[in-house]
ROSE-4610 file (N, C-alpha, C; in Angstrom, 1 decimal, always signed):
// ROSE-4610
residu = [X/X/X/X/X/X/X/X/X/X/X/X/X/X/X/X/X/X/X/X/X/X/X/X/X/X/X/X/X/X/X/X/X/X/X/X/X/X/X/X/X/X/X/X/X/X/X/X/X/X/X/X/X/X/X/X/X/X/X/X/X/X/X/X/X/X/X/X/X/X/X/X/X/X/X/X/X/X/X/X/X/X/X/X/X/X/X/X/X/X/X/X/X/X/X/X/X/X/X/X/X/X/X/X/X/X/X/X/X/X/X/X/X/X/X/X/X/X/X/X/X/X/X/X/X/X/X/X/X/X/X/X/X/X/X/X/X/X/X/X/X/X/X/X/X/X/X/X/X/X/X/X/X/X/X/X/X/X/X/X/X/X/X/X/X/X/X/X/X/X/X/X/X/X/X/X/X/X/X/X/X/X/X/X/X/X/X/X/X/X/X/X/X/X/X/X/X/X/X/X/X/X/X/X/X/X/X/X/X/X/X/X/X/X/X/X/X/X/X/X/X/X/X/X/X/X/X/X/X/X/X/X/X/X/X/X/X/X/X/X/X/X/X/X/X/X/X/X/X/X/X/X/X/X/X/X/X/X/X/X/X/X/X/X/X/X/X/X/X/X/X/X/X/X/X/X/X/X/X/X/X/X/X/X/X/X/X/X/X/X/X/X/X/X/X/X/X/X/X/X/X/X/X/X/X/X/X/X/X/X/X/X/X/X/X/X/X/X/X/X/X/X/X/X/X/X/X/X/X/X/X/X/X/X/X/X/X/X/X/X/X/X/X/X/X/X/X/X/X/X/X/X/X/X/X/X/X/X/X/X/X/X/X/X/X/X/X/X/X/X/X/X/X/X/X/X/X/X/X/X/X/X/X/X/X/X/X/X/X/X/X/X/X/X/X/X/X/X/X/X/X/X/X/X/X/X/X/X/X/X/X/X/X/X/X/X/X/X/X/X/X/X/X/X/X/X/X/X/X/X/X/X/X/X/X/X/X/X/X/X/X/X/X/X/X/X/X/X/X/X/X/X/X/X/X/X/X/X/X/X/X/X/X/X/X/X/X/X/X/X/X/X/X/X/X/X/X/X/X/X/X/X/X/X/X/X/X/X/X/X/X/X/X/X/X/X/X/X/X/X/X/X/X/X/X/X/X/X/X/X/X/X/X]
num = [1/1/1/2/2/2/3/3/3/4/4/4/5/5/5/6/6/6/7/7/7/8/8/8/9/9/9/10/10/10/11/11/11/12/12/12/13/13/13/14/14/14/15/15/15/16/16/16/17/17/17/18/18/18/19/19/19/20/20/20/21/21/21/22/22/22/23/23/23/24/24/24/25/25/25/26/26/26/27/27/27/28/28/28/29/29/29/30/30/30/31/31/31/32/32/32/33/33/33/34/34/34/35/35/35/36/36/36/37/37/37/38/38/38/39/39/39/40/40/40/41/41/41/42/42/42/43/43/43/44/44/44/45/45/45/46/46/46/47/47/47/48/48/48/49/49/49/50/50/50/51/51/51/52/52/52/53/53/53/54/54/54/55/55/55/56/56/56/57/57/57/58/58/58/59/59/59/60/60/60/61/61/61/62/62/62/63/63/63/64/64/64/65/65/65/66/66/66/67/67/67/68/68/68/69/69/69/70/70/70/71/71/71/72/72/72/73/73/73/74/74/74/75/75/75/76/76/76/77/77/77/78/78/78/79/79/79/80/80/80/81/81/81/82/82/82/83/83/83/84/84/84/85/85/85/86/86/86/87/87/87/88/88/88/89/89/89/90/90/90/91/91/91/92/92/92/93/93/93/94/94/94/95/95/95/96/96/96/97/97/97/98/98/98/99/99/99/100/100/100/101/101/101/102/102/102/103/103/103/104/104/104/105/105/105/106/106/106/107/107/107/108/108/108/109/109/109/110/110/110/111/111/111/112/112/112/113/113/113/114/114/114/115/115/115/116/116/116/117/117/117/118/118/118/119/119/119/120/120/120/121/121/121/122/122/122/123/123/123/124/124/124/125/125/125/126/126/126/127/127/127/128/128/128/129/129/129/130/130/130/131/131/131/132/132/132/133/133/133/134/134/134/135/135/135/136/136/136/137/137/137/138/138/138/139/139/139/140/140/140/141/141/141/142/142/142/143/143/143/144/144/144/145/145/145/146/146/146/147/147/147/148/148/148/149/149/149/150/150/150/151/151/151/152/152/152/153/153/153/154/154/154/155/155/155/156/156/156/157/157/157/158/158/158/159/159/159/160/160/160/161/161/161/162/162/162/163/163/163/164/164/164/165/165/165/166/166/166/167/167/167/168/168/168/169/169/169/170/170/170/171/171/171]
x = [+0.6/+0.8/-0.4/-0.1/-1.3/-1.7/-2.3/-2.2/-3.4/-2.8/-3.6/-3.8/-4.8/-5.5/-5.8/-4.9/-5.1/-5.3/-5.8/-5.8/-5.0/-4.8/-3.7/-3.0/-2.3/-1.3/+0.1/+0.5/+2.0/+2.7/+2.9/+3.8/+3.6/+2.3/+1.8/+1.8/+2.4/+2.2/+3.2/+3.2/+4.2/+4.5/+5.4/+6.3/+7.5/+8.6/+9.5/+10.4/+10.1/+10.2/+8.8/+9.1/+8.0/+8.8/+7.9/+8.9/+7.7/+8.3/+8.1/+8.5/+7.9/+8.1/+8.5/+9.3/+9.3/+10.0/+9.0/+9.5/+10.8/+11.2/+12.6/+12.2/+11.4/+11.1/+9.5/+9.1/+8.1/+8.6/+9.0/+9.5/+8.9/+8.6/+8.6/+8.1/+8.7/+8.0/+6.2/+5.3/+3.6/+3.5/+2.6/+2.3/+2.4/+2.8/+3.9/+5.2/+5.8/+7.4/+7.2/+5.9/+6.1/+5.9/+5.5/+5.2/+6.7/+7.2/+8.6/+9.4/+9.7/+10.1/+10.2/+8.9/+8.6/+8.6/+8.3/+8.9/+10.4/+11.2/+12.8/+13.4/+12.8/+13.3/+13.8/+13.2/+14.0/+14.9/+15.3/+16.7/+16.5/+15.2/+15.4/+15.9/+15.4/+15.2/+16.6/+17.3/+18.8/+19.8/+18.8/+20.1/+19.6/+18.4/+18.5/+19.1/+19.3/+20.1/+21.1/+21.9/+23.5/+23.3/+22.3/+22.5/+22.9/+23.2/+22.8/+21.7/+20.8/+19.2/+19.1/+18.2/+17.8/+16.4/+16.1/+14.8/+14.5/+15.9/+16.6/+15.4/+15.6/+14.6/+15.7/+15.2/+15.8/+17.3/+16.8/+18.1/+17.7/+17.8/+17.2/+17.7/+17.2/+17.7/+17.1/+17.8/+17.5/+17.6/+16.5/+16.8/+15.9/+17.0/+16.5/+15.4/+14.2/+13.4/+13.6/+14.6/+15.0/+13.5/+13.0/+11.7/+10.8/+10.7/+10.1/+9.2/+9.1/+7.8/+8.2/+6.6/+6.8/+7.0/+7.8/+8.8/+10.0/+10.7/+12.4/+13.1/+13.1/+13.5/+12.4/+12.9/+12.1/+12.9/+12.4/+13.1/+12.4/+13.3/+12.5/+13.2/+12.1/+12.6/+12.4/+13.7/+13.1/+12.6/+11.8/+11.2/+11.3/+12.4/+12.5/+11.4/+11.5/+10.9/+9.2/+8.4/+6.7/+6.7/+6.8/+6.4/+6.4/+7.7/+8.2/+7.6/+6.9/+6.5/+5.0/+5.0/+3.8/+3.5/+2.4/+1.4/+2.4/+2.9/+3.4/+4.8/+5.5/+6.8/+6.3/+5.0/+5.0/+5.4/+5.6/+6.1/+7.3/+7.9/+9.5/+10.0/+8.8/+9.1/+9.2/+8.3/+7.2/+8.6/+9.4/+10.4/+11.6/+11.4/+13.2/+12.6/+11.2/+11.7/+11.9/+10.7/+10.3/+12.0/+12.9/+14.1/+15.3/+14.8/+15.2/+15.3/+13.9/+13.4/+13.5/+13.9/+14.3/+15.8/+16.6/+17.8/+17.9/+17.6/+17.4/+16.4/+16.0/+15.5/+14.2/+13.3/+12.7/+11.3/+10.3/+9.5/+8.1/+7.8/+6.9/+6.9/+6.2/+6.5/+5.1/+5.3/+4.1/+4.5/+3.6/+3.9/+2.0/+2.3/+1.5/+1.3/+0.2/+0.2/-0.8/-1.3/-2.1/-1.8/-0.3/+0.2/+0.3/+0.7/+1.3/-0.2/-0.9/-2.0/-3.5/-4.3/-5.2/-6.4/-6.8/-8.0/-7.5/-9.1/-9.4/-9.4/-9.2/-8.9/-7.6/-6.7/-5.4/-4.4/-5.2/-4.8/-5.0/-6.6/-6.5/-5.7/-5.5/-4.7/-3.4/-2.8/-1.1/-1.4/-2.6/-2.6/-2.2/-3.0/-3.3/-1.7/-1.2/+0.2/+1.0/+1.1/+1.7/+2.0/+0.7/+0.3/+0.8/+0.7/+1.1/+2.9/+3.1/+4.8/+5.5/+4.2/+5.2/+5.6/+4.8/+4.4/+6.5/+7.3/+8.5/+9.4/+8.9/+9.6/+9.3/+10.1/+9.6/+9.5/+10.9/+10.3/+9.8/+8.7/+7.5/+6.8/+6.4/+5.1/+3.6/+4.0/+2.9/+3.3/+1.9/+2.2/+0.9/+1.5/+0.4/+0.0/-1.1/-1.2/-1.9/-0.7/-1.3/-2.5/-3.2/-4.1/-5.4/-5.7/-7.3/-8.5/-8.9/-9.8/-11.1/-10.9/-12.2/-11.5/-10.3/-10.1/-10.4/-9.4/-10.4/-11.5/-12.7/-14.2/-14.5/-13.9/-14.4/-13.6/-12.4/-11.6/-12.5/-13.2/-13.9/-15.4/-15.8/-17.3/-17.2/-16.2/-16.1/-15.7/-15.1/-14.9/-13.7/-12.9/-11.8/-11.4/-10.5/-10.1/-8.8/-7.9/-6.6/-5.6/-6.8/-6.6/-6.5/-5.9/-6.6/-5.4/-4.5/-3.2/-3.2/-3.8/-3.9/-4.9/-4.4/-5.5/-5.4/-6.3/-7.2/-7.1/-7.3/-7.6/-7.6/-8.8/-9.4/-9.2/-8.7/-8.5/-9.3]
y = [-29.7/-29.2/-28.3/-27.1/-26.6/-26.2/-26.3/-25.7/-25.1/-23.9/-22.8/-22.7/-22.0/-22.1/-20.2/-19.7/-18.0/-17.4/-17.2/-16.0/-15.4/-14.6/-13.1/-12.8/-11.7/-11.8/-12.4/-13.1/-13.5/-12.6/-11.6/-10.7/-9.9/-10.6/-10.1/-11.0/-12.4/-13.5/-13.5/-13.5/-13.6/-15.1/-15.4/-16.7/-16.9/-17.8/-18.0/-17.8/-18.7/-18.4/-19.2/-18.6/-18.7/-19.6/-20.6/-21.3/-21.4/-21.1/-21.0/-21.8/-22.2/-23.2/-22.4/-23.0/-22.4/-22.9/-23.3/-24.1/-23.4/-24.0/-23.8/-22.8/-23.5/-22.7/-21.7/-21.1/-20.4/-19.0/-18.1/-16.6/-15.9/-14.7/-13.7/-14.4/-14.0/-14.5/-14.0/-14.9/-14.9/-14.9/-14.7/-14.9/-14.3/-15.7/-15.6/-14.9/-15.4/-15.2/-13.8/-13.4/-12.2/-11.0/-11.4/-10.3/-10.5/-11.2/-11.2/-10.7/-10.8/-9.8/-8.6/-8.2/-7.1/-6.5/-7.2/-6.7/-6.4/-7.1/-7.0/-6.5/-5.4/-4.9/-5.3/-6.3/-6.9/-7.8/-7.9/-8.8/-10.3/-10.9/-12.3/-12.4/-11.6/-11.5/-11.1/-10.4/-9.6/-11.3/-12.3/-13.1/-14.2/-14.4/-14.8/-14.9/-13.6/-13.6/-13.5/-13.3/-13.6/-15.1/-16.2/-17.7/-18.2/-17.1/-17.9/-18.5/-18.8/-19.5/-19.7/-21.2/-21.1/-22.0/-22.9/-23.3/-24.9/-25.5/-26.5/-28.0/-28.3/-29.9/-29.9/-29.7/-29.5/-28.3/-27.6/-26.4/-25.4/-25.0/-23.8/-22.5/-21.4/-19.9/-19.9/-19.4/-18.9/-17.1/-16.7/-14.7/-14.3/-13.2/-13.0/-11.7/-11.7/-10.8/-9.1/-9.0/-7.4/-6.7/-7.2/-6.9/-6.3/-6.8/-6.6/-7.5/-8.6/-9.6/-9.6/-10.5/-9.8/-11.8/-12.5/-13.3/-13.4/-13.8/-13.7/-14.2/-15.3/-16.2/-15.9/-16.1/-17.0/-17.8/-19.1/-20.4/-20.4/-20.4/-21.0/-22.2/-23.1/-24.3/-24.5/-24.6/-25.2/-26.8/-26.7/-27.7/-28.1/-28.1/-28.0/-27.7/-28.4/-28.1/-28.3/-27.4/-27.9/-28.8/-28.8/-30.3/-31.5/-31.4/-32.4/-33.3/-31.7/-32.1/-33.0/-33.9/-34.7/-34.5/-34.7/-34.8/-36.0/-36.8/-37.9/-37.3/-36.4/-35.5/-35.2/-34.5/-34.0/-34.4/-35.5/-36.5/-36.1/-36.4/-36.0/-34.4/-33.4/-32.6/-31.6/-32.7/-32.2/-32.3/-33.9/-34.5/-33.5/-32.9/-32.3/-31.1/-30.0/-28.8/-29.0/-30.1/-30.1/-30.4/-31.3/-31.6/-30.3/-29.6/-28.4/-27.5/-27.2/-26.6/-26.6/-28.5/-29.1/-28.8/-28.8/-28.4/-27.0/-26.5/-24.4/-24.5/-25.1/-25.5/-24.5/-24.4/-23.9/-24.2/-23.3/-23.7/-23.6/-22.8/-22.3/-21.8/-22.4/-22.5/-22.0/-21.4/-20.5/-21.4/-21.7/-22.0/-22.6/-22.9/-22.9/-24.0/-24.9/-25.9/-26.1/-24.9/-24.0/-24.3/-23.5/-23.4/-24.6/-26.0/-27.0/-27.7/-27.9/-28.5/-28.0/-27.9/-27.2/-28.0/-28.9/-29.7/-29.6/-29.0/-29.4/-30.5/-31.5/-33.0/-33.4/-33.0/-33.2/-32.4/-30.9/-30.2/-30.8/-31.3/-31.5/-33.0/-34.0/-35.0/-34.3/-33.5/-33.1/-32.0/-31.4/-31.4/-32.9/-33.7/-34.8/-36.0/-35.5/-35.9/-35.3/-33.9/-32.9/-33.3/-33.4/-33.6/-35.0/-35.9/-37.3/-37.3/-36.8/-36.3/-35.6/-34.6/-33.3/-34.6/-35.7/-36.2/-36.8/-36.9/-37.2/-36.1/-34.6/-33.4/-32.7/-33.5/-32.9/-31.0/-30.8/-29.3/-28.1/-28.9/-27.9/-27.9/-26.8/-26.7/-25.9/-25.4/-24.6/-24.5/-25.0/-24.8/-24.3/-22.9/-22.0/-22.0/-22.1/-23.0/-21.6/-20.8/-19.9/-20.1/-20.0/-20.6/-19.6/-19.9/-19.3/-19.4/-18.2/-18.3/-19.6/-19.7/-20.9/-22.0/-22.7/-23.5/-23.9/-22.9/-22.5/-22.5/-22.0/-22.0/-23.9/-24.5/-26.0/-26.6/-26.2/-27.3/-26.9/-25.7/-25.8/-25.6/-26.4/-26.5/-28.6/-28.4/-30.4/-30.5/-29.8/-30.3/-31.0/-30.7/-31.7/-32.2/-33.4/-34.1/-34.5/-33.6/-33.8/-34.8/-34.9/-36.0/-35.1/-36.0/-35.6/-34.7/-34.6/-33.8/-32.6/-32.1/-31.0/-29.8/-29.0/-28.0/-27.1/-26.6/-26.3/-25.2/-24.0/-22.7/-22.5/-21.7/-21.3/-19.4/-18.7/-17.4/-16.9]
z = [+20.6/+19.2/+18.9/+18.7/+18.0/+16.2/+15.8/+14.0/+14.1/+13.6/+13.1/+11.6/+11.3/+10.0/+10.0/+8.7/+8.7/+7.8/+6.6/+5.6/+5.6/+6.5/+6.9/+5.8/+5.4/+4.5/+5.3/+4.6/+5.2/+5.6/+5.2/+6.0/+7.5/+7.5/+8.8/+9.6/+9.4/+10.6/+11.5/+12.7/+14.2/+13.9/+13.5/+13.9/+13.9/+14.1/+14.3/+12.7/+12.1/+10.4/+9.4/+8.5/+7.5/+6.3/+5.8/+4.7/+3.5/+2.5/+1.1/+0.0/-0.6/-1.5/-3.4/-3.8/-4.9/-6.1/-7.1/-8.6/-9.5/-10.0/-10.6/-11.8/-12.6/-13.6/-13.1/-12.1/-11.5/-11.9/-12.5/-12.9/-13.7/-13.4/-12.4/-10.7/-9.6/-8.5/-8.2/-8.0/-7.9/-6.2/-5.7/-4.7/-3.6/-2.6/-1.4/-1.8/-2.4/-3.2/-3.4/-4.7/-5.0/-3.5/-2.6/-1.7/-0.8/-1.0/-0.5/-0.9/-2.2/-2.6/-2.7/-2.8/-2.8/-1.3/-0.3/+0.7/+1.5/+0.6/+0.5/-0.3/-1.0/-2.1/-2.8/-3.9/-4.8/-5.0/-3.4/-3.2/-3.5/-3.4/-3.7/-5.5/-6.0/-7.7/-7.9/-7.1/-7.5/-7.1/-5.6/-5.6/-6.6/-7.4/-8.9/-9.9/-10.0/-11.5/-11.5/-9.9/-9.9/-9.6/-9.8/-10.3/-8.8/-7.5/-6.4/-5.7/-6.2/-5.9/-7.4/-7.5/-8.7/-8.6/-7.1/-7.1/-7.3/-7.5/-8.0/-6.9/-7.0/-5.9/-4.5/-3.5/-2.2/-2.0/-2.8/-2.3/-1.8/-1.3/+0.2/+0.2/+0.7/+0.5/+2.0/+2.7/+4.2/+3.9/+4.3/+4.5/+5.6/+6.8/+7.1/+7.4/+7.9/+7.4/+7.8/+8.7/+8.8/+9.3/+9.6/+9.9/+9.4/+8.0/+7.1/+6.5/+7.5/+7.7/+9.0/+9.8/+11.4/+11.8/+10.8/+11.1/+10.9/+12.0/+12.1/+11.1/+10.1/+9.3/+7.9/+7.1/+5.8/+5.1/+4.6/+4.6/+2.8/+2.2/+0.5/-0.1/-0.3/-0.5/-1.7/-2.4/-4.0/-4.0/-5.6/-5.3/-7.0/-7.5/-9.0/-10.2/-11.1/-11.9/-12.1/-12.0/-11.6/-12.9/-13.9/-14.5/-14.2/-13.4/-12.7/-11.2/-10.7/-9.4/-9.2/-8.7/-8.6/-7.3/-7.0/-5.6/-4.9/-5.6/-4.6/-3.8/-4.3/-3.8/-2.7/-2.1/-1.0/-0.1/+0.4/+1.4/+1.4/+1.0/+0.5/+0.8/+0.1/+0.9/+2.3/+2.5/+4.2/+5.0/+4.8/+5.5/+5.7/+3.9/+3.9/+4.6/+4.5/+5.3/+6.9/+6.9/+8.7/+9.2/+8.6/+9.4/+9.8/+8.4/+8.2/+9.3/+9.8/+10.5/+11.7/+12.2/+13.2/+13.8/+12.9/+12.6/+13.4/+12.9/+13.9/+14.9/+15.3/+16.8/+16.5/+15.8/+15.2/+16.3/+17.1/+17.6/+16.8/+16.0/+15.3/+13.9/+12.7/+11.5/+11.0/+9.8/+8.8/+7.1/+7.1/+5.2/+5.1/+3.7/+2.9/+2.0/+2.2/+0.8/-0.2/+0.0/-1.3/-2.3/-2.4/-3.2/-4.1/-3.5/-4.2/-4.6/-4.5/-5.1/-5.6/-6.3/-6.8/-6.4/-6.1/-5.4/-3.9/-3.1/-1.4/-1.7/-2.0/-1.8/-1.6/-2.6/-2.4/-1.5/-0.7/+0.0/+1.7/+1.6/+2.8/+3.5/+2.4/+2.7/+2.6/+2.3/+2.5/+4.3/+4.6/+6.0/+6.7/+6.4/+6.7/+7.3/+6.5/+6.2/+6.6/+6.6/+7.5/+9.1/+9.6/+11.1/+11.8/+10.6/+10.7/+11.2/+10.2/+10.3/+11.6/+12.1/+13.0/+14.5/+14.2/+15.3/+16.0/+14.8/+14.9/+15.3/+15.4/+15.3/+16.0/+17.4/+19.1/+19.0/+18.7/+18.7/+18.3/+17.4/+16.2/+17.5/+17.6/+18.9/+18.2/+17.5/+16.5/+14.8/+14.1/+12.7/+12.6/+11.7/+11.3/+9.8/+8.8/+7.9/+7.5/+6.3/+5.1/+4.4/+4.3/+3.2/+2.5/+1.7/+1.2/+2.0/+1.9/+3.3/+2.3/+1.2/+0.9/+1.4/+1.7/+1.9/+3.4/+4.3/+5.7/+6.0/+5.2/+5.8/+5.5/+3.9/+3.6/+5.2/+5.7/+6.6/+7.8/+8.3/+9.4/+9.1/+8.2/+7.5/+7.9/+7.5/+7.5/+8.6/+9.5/+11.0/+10.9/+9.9/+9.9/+11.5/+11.5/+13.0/+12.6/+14.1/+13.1/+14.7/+15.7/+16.6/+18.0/+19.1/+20.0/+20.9/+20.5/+21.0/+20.4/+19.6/+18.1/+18.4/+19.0/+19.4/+18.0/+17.5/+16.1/+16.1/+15.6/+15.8/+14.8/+14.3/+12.7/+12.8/+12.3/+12.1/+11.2]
């Protein structure tokens, strides 16, 4: 297993697919989402307001990237409503994309969990939990981990240890 750790802009990551997370009530798209967008002309926002995607807790939008991210897939997972969403969901959701992911024989995956929590405390335990997990989902062979490069310099400042099968790579 290896996990990588990257800044990069997402649209410039080589992987298999890229999965994105995204609140029900989160509109205009921010971020990740908004550069997706905006790298697809619009089209995720056009398949919005025709009310086919809405962001709902476990409903999914698969598109693919036309090569306009330099991954094959992007995977967005709703995750309903952020009021709603508690630190304790993550589990729950780690489960539903990773099977997802499993499902399409998926070797190599890009996301992000930046996004879902605002303390390096509660970020590095959802790595933590992440890794714990992949360990059931023979064929993840690489997970490449979006993030803020301050989060990156704290996770290879602490030396994080994510065991001894887990080859590390900090970008």
């Amino acid at each position: 297993m290896k996990l990588s750790f990257t800044s990069e802009a997402i649209d410039k990551i080589s992987a298999e697919i890229i999965v994105l997370m995204h609140y029900e009530d989160d509109v205009p798209f921010k971020n990740f989402l908004g550069v997706l967008d905006w790298r697809i002309n619009g089209r995720l926002s056009e398949i919005v307001k025709l009310n086919k995607f809405h962001g709902s807790a476990k409903e999914k939008l698969l598109i693919p990237s036309e090569n306009r991210f330099k991954a094959n897939e992007v995977l967005i997972l709703g995750l309903g409503k952020k009021a709603l969403f508690e630190k304790d969901h993550i589990s729950q959701v780690l489960d539903y994309f990773l099977q997802t992911v499993e499902r399409k024989r998926m070797n190599q995956i890009c996301f992000s969990l930046s996004q879902l929590f605002e303390s390096q405390f509660d970020w590095r335990n959802a790595v933590r939990l992440l890794l714990s997990k992949l360990i059931d989902f023979k064929t993840i062979e690489e997970v490449i981990l979006c993030e803020p490069a301050e989060l990156i310099r704290e996770a290879k400042r602490r030396q994080l240890q994510f065991g001894p099968n887990i080859e590390v790579i900090y970008y």
